[in-house]
C-alpha positions as CSV (number, residue, x, y, z in Angstrom):
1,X,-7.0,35.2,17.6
2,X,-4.2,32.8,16.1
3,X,-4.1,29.0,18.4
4,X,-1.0,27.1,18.0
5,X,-0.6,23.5,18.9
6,X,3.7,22.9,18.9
7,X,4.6,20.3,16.0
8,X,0.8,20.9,14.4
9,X,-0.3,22.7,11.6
10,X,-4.4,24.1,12.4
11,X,-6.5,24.4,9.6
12,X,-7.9,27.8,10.0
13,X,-9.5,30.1,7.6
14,X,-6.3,31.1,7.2
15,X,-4.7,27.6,5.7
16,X,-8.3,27.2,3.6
17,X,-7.4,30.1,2.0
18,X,-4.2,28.7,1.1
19,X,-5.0,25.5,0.4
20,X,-8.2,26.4,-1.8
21,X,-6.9,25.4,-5.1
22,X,-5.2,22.2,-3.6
23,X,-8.2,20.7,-1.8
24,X,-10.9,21.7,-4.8
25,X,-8.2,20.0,-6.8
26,X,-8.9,16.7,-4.3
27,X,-12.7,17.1,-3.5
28,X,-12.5,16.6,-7.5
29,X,-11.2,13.1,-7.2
30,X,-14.9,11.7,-5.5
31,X,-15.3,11.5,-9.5
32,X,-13.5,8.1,-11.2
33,X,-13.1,10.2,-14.5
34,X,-11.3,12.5,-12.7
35,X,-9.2,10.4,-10.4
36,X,-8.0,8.3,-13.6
37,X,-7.0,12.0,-15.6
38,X,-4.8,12.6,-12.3
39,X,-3.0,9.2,-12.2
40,X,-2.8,9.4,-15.5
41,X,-0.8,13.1,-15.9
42,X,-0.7,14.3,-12.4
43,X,1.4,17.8,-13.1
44,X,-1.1,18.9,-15.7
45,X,-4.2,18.1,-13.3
46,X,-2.2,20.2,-10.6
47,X,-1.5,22.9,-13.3
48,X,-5.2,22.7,-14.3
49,X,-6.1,23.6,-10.9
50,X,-3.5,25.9,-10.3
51,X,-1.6,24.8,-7.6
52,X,1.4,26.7,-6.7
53,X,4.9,25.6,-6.8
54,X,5.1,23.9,-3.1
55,X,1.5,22.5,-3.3
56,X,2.8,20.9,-6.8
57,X,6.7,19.6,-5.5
58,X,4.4,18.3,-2.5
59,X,1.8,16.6,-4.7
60,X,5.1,14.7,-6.7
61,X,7.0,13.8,-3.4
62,X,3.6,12.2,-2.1
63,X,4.7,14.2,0.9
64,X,1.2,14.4,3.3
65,X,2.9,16.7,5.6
66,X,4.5,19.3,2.8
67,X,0.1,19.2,1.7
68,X,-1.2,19.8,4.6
69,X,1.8,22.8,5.7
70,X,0.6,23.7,1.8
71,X,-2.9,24.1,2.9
72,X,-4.5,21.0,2.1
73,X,-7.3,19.6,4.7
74,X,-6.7,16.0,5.9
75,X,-10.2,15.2,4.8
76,X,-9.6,16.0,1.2
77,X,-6.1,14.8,1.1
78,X,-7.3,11.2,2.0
79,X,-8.6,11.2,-1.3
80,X,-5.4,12.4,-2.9
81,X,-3.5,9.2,-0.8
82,X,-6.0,7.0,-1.8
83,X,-5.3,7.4,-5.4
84,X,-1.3,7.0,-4.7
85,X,-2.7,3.5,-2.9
86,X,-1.5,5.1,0.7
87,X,-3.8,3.7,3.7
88,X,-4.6,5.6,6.8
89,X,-1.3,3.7,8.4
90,X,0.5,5.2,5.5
91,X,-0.2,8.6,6.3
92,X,-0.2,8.9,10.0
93,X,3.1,6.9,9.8
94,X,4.2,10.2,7.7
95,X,2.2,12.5,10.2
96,X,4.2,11.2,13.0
97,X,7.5,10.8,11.1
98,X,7.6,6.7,11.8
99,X,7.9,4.3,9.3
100,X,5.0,2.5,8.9
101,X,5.8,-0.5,10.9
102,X,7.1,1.3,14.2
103,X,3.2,3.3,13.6
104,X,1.4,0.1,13.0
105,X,3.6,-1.3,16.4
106,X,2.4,1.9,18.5
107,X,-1.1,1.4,17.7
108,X,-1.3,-2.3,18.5
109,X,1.1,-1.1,21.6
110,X,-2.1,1.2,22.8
111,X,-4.6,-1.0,22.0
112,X,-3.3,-3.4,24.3
């Protein structure tokens, strides 16, 4: 039985399946040696992982949404955007298709 949520993409076993190469690729970057190989050459870490062509364009576009449409699990992908130096504003800004201001300005609206 497939659940849809309009306007989100579910990680099911589905997506993991998918997104298998993509998030080993980032559960790889808990390791500095690692992280400092994928800043340093970031297509041939993809490549060495074997990420497939949309998983890669998303990867060089830093494009959270294209990763996670790609397979990739939030949870792993924060790693991935914390190498890139993206925050948690950064990437909910991108989730919710608001610049990061007018995301950091809705949070402090709701917190009010």
């Amino acid at each position: 039985m497939s659940r849809t949520i309009p306007g989100t993409t579910l990680f099911d076993g589905e997506q993991a399946a998918k997104g298998y190469a993509l998030n080993k690729l980032c559960f790889s970057l808990n390791d500095a040696a690692n992280r400092a190989a994928f800043a340093a050459d970031e297509p041939a870490y993809c490549e060495r992982f074997g990420l497939n062509p949309a998983q890669k364009a998303a990867v060089a576009a830093r494009d959270v949404l294209a990763l996670i449409a790609a397979g990739g699990n939030i949870y792993y992908l924060a790693k991935m955007a914390g190498v890139w130096g993206l925050n948690v504003q950064d990437v909910g800004a991108q989730q919710t298709g608001m610049s990061v201001e007018a995301f950091k300005a809705k949070l402090q609206e709701q917190a009010a």
